[in-house]
mmCIF file of the N, C-alpha and C atoms, coordinates in Angstrom:
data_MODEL
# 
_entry.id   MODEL 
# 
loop_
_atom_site.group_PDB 
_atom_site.id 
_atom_site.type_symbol 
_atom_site.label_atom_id 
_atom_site.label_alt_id 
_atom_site.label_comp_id 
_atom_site.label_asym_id 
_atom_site.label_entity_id 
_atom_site.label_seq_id 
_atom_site.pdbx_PDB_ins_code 
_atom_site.Cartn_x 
_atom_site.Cartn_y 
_atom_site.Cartn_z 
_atom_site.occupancy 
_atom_site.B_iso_or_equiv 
_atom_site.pdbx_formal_charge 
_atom_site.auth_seq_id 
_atom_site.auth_comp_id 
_atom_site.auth_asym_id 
_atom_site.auth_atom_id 
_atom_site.pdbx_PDB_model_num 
ATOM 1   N N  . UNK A 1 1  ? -41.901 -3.043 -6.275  1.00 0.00 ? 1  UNK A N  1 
ATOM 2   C CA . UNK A 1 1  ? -41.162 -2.310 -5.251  1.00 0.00 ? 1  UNK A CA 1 
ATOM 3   C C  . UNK A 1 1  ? -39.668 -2.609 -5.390  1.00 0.00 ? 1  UNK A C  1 
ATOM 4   N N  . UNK A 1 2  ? -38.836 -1.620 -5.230  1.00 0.00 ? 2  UNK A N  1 
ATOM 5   C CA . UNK A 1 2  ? -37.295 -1.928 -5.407  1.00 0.00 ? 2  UNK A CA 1 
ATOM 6   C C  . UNK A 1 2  ? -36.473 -2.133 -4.406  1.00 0.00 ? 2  UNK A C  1 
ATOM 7   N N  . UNK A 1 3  ? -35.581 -3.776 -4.641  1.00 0.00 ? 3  UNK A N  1 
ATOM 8   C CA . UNK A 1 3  ? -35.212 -3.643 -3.442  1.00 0.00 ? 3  UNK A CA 1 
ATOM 9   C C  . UNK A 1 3  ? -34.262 -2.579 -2.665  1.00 0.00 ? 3  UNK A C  1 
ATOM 10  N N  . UNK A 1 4  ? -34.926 -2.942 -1.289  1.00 0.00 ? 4  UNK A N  1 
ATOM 11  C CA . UNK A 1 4  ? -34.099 -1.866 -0.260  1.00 0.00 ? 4  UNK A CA 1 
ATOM 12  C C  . UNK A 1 4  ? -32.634 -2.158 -0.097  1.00 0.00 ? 4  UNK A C  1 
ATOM 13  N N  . UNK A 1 5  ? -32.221 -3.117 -0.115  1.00 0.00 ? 5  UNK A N  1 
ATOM 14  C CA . UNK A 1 5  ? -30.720 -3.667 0.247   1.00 0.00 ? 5  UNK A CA 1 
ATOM 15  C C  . UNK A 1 5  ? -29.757 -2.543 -0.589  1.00 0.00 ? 5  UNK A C  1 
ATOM 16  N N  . UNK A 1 6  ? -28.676 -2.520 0.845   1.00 0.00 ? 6  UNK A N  1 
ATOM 17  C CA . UNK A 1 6  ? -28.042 -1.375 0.294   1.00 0.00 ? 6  UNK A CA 1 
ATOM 18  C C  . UNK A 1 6  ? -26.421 -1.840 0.341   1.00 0.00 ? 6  UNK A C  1 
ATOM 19  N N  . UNK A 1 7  ? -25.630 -1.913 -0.564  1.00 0.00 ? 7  UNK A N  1 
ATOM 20  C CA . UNK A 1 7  ? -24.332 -1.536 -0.660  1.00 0.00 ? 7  UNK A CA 1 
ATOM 21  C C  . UNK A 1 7  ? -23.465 -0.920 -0.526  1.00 0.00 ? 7  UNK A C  1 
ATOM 22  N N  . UNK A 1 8  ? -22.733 -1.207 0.738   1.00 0.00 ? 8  UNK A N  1 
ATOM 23  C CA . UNK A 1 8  ? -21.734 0.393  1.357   1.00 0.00 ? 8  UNK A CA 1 
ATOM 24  C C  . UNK A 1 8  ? -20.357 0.287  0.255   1.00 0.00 ? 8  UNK A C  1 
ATOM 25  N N  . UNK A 1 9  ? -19.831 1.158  0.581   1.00 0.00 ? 9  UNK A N  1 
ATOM 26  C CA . UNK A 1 9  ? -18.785 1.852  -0.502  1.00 0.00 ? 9  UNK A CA 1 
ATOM 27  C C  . UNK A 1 9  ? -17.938 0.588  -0.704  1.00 0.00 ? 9  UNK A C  1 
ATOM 28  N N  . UNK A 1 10 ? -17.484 -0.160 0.486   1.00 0.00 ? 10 UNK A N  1 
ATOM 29  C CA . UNK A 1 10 ? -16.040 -1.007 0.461   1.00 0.00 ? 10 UNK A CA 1 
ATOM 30  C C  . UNK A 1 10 ? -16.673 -2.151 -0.570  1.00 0.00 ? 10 UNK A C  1 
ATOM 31  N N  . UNK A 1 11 ? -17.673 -2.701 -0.129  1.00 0.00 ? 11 UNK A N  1 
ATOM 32  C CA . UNK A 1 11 ? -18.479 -3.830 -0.689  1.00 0.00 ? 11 UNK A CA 1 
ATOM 33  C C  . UNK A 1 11 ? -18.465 -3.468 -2.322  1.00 0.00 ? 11 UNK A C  1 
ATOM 34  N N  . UNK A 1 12 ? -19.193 -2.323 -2.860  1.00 0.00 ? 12 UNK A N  1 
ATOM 35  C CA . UNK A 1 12 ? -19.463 -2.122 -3.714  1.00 0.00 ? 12 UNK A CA 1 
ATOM 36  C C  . UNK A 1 12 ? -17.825 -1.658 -4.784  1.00 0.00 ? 12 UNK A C  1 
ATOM 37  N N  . UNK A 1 13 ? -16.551 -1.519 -4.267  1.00 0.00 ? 13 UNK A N  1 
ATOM 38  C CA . UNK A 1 13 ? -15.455 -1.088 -4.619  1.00 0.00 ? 13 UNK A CA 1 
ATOM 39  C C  . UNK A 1 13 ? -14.996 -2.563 -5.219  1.00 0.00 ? 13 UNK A C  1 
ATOM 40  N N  . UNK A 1 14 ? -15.218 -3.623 -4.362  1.00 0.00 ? 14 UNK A N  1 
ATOM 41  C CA . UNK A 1 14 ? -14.991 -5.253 -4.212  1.00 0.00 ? 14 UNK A CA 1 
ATOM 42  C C  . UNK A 1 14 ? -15.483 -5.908 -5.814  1.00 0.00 ? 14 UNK A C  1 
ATOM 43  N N  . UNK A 1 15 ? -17.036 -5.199 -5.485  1.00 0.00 ? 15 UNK A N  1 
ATOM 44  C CA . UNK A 1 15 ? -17.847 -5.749 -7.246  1.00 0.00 ? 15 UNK A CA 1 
ATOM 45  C C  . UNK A 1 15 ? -17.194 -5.479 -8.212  1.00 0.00 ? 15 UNK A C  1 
ATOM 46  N N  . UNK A 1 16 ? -17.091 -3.978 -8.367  1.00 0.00 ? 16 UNK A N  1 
ATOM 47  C CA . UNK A 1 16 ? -16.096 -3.784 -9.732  1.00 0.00 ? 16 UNK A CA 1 
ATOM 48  C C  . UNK A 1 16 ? -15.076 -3.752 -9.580  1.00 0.00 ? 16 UNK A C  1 
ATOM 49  N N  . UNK A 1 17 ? -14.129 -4.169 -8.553  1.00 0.00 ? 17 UNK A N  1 
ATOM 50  C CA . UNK A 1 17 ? -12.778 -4.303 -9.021  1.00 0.00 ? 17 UNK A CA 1 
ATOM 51  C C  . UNK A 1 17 ? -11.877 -3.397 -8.796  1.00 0.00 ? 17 UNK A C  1 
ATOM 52  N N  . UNK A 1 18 ? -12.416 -2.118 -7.920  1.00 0.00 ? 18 UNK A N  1 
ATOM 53  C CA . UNK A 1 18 ? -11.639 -0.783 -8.390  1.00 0.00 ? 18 UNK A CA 1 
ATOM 54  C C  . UNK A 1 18 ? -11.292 -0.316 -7.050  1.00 0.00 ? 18 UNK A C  1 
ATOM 55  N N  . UNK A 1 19 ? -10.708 0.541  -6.493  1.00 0.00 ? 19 UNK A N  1 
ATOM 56  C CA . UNK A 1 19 ? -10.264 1.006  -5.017  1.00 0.00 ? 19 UNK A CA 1 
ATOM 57  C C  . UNK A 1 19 ? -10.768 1.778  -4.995  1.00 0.00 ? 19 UNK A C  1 
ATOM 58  N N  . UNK A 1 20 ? -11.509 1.962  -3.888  1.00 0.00 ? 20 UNK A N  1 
ATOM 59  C CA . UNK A 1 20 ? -12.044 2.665  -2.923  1.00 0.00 ? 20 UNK A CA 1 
ATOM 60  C C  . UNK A 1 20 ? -11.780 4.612  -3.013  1.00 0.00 ? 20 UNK A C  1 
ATOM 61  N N  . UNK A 1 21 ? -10.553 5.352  -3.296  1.00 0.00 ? 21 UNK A N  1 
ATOM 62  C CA . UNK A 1 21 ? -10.361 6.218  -4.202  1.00 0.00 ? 21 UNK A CA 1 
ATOM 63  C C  . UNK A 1 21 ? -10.969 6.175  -5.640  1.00 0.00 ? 21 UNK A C  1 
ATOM 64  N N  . UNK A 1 22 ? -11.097 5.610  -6.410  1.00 0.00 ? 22 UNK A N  1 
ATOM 65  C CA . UNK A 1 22 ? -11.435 5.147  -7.876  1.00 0.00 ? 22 UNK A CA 1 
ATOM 66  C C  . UNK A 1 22 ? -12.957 5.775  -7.823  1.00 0.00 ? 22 UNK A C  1 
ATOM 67  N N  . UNK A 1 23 ? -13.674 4.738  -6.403  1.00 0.00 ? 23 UNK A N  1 
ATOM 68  C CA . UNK A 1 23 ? -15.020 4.407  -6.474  1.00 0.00 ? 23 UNK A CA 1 
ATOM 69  C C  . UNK A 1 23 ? -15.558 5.943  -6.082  1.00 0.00 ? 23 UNK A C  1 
ATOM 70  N N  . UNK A 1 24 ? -14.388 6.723  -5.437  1.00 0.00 ? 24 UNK A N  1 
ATOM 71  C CA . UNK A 1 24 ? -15.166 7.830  -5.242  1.00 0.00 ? 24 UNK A CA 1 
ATOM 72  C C  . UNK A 1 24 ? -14.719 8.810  -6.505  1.00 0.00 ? 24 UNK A C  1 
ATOM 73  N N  . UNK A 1 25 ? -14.110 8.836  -7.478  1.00 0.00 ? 25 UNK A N  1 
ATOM 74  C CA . UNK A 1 25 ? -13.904 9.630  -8.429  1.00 0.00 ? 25 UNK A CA 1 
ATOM 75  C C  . UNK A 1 25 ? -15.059 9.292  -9.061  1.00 0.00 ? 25 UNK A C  1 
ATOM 76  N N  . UNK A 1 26 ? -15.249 8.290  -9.670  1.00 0.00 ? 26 UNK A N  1 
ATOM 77  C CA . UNK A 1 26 ? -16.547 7.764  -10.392 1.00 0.00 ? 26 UNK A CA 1 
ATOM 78  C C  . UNK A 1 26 ? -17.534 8.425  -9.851  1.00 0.00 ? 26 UNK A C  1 
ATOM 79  N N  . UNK A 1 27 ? -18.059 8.198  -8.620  1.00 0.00 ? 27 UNK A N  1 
ATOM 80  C CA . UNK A 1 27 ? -19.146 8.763  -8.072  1.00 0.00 ? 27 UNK A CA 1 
ATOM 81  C C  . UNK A 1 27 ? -19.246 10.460 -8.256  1.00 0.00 ? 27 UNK A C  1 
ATOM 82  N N  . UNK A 1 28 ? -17.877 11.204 -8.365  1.00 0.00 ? 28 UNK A N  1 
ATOM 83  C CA . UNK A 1 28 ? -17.808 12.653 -7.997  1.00 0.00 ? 28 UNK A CA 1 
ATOM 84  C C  . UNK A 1 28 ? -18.062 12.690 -10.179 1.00 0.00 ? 28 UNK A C  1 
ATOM 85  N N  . UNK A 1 29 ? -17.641 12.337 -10.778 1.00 0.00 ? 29 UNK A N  1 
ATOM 86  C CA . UNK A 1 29 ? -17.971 12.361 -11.975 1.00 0.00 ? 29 UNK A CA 1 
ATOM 87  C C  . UNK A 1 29 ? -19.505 12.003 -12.629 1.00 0.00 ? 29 UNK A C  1 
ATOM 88  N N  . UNK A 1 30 ? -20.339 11.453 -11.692 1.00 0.00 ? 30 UNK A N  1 
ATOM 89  C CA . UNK A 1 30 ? -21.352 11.055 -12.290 1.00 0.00 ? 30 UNK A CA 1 
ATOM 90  C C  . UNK A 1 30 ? -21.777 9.991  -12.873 1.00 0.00 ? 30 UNK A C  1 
ATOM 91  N N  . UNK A 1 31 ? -20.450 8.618  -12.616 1.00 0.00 ? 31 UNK A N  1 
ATOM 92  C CA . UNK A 1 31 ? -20.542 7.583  -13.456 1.00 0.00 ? 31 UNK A CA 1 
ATOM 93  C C  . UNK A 1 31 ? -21.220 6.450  -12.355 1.00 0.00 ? 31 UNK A C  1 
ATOM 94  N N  . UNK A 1 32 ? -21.756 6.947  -11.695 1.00 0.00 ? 32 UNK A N  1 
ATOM 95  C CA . UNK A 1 32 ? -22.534 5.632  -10.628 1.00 0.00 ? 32 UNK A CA 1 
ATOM 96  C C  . UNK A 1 32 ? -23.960 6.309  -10.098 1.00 0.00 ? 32 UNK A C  1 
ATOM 97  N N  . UNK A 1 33 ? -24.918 5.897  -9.864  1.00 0.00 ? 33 UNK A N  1 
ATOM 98  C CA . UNK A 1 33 ? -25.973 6.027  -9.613  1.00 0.00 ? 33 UNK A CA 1 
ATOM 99  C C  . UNK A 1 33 ? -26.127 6.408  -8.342  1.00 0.00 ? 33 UNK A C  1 
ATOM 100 N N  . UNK A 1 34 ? -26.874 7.579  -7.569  1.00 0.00 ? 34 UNK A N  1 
ATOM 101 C CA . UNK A 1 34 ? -27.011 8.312  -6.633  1.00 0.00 ? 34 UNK A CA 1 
ATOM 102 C C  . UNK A 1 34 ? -26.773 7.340  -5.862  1.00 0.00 ? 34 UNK A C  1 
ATOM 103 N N  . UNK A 1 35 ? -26.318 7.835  -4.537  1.00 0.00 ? 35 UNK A N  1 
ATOM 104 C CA . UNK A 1 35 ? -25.835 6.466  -3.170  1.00 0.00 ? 35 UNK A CA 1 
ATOM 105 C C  . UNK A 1 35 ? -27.146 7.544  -2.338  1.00 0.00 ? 35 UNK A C  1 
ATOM 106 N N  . UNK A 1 36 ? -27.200 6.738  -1.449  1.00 0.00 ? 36 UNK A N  1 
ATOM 107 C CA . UNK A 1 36 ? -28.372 6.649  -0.210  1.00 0.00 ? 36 UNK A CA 1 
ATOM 108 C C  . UNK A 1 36 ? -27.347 7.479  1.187   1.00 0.00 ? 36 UNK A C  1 
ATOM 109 N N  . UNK A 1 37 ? -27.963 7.912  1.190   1.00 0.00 ? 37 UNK A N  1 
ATOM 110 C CA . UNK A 1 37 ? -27.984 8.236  3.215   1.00 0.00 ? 37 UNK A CA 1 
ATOM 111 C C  . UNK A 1 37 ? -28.438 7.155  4.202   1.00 0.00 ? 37 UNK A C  1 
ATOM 112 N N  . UNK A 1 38 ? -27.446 6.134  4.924   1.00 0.00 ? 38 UNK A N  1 
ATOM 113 C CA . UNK A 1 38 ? -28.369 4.846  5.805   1.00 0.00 ? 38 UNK A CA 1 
ATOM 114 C C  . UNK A 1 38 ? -28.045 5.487  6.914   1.00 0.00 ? 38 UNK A C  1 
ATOM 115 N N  . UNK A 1 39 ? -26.999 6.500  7.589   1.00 0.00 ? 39 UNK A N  1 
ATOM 116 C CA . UNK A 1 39 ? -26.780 7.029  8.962   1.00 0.00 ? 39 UNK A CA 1 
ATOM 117 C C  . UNK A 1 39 ? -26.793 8.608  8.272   1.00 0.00 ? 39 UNK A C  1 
ATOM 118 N N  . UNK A 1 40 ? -25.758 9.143  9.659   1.00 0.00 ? 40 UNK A N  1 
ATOM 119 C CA . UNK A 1 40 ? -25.326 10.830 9.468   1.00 0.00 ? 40 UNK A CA 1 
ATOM 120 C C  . UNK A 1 40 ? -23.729 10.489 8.637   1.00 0.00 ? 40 UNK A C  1 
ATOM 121 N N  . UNK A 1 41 ? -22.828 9.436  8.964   1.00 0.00 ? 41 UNK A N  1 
ATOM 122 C CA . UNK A 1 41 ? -22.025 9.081  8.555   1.00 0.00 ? 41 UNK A CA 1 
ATOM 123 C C  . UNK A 1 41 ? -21.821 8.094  7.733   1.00 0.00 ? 41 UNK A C  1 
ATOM 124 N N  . UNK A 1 42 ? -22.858 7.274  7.604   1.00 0.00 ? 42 UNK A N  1 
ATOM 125 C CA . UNK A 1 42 ? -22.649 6.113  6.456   1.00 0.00 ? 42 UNK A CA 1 
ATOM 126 C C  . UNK A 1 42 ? -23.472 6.216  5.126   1.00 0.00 ? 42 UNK A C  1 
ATOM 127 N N  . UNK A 1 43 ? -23.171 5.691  3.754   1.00 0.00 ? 43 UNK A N  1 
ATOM 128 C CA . UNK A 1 43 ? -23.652 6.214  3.017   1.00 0.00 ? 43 UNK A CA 1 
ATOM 129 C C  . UNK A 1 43 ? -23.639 4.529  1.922   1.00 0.00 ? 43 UNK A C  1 
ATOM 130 N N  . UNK A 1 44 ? -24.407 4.479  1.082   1.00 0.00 ? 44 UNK A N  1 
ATOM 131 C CA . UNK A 1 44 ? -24.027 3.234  -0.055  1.00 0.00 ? 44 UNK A CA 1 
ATOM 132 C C  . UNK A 1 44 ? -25.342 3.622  -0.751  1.00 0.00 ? 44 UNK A C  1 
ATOM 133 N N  . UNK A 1 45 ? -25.265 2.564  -1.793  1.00 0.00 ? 45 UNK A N  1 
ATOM 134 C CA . UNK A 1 45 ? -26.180 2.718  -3.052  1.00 0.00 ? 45 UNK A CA 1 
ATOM 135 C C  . UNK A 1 45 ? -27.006 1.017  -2.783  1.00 0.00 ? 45 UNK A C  1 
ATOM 136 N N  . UNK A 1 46 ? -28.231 1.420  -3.578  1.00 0.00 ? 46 UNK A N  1 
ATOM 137 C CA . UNK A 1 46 ? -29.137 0.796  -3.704  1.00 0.00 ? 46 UNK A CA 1 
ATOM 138 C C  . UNK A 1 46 ? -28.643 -0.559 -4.278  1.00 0.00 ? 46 UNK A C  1 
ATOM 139 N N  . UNK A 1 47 ? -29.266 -1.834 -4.007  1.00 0.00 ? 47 UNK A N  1 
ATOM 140 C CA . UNK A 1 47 ? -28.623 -2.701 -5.198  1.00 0.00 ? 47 UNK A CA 1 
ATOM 141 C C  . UNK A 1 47 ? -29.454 -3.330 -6.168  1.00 0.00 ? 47 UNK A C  1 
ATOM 142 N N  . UNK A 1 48 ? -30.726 -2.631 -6.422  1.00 0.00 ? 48 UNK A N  1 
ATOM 143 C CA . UNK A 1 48 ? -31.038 -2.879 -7.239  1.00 0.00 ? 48 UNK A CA 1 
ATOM 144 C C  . UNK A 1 48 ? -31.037 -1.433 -8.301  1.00 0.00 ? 48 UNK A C  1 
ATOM 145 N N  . UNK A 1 49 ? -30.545 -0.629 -7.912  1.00 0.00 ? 49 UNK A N  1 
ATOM 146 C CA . UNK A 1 49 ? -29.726 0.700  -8.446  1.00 0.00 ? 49 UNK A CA 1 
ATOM 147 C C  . UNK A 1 49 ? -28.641 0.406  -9.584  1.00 0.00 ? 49 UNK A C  1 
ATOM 148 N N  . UNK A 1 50 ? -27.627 -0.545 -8.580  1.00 0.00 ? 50 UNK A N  1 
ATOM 149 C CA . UNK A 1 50 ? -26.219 -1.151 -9.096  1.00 0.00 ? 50 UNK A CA 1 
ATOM 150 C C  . UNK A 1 50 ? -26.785 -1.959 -10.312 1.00 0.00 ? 50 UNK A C  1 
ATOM 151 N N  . UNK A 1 51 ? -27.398 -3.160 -9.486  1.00 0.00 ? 51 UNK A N  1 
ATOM 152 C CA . UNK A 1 51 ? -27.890 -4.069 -10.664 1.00 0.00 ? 51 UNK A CA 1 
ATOM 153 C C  . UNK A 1 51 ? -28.260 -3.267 -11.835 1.00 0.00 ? 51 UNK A C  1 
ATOM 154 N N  . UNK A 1 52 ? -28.942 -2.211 -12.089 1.00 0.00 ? 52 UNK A N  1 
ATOM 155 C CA . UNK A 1 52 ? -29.565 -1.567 -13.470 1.00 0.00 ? 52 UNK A CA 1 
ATOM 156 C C  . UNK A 1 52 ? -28.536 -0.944 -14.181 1.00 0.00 ? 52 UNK A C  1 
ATOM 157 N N  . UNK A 1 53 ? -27.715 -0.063 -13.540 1.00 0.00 ? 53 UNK A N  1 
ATOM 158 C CA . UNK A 1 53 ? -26.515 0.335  -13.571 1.00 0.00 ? 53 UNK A CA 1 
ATOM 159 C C  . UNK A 1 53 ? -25.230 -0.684 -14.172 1.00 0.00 ? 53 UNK A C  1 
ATOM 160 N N  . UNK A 1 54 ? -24.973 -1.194 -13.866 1.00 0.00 ? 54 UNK A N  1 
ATOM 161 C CA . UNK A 1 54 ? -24.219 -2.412 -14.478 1.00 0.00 ? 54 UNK A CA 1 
ATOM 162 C C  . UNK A 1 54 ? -25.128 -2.990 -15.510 1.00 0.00 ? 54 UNK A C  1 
ATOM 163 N N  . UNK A 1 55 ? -26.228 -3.542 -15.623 1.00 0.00 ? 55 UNK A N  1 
ATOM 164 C CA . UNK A 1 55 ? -26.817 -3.930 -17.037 1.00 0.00 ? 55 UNK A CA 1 
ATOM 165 C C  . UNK A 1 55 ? -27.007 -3.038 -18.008 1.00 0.00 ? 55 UNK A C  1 
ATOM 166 N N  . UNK A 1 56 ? -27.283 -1.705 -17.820 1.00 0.00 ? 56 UNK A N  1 
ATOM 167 C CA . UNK A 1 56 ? -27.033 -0.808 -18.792 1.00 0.00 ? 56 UNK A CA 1 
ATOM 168 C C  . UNK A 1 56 ? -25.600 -0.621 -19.387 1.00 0.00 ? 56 UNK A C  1 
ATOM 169 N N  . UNK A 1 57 ? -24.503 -1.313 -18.254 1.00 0.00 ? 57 UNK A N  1 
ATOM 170 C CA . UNK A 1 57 ? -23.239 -0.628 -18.769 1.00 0.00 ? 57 UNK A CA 1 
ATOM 171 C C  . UNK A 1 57 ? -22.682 -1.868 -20.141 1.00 0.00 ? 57 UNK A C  1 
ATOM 172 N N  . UNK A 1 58 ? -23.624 -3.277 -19.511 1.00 0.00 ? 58 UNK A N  1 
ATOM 173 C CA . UNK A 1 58 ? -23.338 -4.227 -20.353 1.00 0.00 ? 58 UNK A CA 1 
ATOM 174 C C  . UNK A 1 58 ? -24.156 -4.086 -21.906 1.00 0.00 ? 58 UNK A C  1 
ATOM 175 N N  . UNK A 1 59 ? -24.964 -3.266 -21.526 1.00 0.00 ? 59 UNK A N  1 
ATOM 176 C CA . UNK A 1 59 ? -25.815 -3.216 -22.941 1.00 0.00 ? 59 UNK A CA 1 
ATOM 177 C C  . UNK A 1 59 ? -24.831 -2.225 -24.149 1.00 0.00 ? 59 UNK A C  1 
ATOM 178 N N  . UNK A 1 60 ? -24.398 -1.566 -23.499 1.00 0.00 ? 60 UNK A N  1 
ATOM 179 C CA . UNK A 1 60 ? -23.232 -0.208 -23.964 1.00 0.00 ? 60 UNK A CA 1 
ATOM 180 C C  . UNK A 1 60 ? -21.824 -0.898 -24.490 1.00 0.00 ? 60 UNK A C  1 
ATOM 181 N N  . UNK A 1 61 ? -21.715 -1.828 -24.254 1.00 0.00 ? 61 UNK A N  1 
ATOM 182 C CA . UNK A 1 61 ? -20.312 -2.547 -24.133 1.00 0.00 ? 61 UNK A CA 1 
ATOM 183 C C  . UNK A 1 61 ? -20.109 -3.170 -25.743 1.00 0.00 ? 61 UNK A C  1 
# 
């Protein structure tokens, strides 16, 4: 089962390093893994999503 824990945008901007603008270009490009619906207004990605996501990016590197 995968975990549920979820990563909202600011948190997840923090991991890689990048601002919060950045994190949403990436996302509008396709370079981050679908984010979740947790409200009507709040939104983040899975972290064991991220986690796969980042190890693939290290395998690429």
């Amino acid at each position: 089962m995968k975990n549920l824990e979820v990563i909202r945008p600011k948190a997840l901007s923090k991991i890689l390093s990048v601002s919060l603008p950045t994190l949403w270009r990436m996302e509008q490009r396709g370079d981050l893994p679908k984010r979740v619906s947790i409200s009507e207004r709040a939104v983040g990605w899975l972290k064991s999503d991220i986690e796969e996501w980042l190890e693939s990016k290290k395998i690429e590197a």
